[in-house]
C-alpha positions as CSV (number, residue, x, y, z in Angstrom):
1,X,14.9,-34.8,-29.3
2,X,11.7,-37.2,-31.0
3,X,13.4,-40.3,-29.7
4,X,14.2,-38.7,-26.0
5,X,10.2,-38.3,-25.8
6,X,9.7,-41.3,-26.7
7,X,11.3,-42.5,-24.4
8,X,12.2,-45.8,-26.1
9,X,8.5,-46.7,-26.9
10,X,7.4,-46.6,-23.2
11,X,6.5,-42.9,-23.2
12,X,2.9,-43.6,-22.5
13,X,3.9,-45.2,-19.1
14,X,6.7,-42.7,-18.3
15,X,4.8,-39.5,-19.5
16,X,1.6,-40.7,-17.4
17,X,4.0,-41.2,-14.4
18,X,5.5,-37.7,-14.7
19,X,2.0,-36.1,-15.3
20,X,0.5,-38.0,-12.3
21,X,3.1,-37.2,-10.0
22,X,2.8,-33.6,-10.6
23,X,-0.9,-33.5,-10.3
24,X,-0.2,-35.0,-7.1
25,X,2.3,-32.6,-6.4
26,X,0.4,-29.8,-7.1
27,X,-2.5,-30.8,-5.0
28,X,-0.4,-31.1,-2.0
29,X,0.9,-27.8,-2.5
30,X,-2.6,-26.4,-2.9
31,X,-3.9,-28.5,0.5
32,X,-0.9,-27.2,2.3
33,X,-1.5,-23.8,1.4
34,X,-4.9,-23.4,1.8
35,X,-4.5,-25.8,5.6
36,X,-2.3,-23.0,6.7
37,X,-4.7,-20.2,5.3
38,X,-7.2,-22.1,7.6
39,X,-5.5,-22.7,10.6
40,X,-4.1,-18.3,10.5
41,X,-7.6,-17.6,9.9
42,X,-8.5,-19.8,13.0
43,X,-5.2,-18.6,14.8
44,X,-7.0,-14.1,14.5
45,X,-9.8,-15.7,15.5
46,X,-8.4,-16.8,18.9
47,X,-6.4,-13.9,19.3
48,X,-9.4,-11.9,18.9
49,X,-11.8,-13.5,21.8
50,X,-9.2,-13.7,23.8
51,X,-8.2,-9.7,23.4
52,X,-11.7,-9.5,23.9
53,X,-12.1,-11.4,26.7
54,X,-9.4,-9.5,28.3
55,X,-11.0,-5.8,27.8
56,X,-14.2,-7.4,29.2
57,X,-12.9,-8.9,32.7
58,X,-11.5,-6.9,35.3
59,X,-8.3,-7.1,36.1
60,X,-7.2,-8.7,39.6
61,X,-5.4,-7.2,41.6
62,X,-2.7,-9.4,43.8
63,X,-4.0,-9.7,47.3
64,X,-0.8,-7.7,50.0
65,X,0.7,-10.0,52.4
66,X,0.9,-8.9,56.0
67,X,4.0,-7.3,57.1
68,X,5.1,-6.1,53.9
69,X,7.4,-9.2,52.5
70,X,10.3,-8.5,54.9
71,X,12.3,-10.5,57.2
């Protein structure tokens, strides 16, 4: 098992590579995650002025063509 983490004496440079990659990994993961919290935070925030926009104006009604649509 020693001589697997060794790694053939290179284990600094293949550990390091391993450890670097997952730190990048993980911060990835973590930007993702907290991009997406952002952007559903951002998303409510919308859909809030515009439910509230909508309770404010009043709504219009559709103007009645002459003759009532027929023939």
């Amino acid at each position: 098992m020693w001589d697997f983490l060794r790694m053939g004496g290179y284990w600094p440079y293949v550990w390091s590579a391993y450890g670097i990659t997952f730190l990048l990994l993980l911060g990835l993961v973590a930007w993702t995650v907290r991009l997406r919290r952002r952007r559903h935070r951002e998303l409510a925030e919308a859909e809030a002025k515009l439910d509230a926009g909508r309770a404010e104006a009043p709504r219009r009604l559709r103007p009645v063509r002459a003759g009532g649509g027929e023939g």
